[in-house]
C-alpha positions in Angstrom: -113.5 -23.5 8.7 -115.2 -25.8 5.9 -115.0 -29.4 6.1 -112.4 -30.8 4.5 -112.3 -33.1 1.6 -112.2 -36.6 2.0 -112.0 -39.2 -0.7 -110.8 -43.3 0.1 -109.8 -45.8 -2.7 -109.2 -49.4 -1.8 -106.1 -50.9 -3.9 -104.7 -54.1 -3.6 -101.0 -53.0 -3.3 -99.5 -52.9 0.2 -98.7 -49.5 1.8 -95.3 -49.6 0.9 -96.2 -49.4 -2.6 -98.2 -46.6 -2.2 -95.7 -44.8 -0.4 -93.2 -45.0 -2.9 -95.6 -43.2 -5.6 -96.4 -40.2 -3.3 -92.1 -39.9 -2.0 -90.5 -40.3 -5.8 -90.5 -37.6 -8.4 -90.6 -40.6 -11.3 -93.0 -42.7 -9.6 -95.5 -39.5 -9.0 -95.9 -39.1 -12.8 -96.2 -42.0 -13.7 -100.1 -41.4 -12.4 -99.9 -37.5 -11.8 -98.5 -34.5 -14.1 -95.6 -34.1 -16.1 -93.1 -33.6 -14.2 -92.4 -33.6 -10.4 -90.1 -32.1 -7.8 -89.9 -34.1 -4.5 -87.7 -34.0 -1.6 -89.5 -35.9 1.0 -88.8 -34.8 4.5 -90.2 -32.5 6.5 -90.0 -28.8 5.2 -89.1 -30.6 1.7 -89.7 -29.3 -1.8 -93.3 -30.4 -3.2 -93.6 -29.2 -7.0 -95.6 -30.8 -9.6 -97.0 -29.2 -13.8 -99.6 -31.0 -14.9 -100.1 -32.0 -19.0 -101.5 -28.4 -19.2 -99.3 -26.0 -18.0 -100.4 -25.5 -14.6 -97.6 -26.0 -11.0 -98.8 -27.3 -7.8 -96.3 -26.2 -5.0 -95.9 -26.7 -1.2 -93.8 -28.5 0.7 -94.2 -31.8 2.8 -95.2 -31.7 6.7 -95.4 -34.9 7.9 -93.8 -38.3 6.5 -94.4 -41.5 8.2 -93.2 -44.3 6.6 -95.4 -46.7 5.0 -98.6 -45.1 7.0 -98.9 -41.2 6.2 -97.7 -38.4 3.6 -98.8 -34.7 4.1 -98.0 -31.6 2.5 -98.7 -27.8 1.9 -100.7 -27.4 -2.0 -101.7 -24.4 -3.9 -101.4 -23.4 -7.4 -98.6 -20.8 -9.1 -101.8 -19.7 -11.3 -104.9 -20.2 -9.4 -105.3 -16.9 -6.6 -107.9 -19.0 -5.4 -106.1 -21.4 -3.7 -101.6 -20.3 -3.7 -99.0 -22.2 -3.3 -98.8 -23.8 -0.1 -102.2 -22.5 1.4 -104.0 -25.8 1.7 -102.8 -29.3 3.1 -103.2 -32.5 1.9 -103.0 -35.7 4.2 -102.6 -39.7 2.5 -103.5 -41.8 4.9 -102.3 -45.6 4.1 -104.1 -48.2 6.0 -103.5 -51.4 5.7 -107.1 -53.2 5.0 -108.3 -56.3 3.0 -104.8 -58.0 2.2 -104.1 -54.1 0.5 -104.6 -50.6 0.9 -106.8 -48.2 2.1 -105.8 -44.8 0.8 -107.1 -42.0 2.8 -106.6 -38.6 1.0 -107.5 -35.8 3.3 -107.7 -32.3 1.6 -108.1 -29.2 3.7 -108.3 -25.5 4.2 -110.0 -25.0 0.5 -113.3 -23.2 0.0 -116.6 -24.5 -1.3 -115.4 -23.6 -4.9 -112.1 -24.8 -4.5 -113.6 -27.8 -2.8 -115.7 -29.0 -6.0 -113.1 -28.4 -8.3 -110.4 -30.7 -6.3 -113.0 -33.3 -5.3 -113.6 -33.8 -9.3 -108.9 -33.7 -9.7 -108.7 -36.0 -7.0 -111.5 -39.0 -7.9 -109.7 -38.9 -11.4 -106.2 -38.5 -9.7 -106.9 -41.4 -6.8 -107.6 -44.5 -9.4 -104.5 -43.6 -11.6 -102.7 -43.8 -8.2 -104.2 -47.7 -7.0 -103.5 -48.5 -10.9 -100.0 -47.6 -10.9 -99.4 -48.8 -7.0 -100.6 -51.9 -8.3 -97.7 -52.4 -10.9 -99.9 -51.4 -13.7 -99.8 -48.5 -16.4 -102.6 -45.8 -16.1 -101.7 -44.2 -19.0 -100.5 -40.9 -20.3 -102.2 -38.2 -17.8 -104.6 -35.7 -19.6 -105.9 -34.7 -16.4 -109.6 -34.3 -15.1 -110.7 -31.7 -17.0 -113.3 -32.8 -19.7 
């Protein structure tokens, strides 16, 4: 099994905050994709098109209010890597009068790996921007 992914950001916005941004289909866009698809509970829908056409989908695991988010992730278009064949764990922890955000991606492969590692480091600041009450911008995703 390869390691799995694991990328922290520090924000300033409590874990509440944060929580709200990875549970609401407007708050997600506002720093990921175009448009999202969220029913938060366990077994619940998780859909999201990025800016270029491409659909995440899965479905959420685990929901712990204020301290954890997980869900199933794969792509509609990438055989690599299908819906729902990968999971992806936020960890919030409280730290330093803020947030530590914890994002835990697993079951990918060494190519898969790389090519999330470089979505989520662009993904993970939008996130601590918009948690923080700020704008991050219209989302033209990671790709150069």
């Amino acid at each position: 099994m390869p390691e799995p992914l694991v990328i922290e950001r520090l924000t300033t916005a409590a874990p509440s905050a944060v929580y709200e941004y990875l549970t609401n289909s407007t708050s997600w866009v506002a720093w990921q994709g175009s448009v999202a698809e969220l029913d938060p509970k366990p077994g619940g829908i998780f859909r999201m098109d990025m800016p270029d056409g491409r659909s995440a989908r899965g479905q959420y695991v685990d929901l712990q209010p204020y301290t954890k988010v997980a869900f199933t992730w794969g792509w509609t278009d990438m055989p690599g890597i299908p819906p729902g064949s990968s999971t992806v764990t936020v960890d919030l922890i409280s730290a330093d009068g803020g947030t530590l955000i914890r994002l835990t991606h697993e079951e990918l492969g060494p190519e898969e790996a790389a090519m999330h590692a470089m979505g989520w480091n662009h993904y993970l600041p939008r996130l601590t921007t918009a948690a923080e009450g700020d704008d991050p911008g219209p989302d033209s995703g990671p790709m150069p």
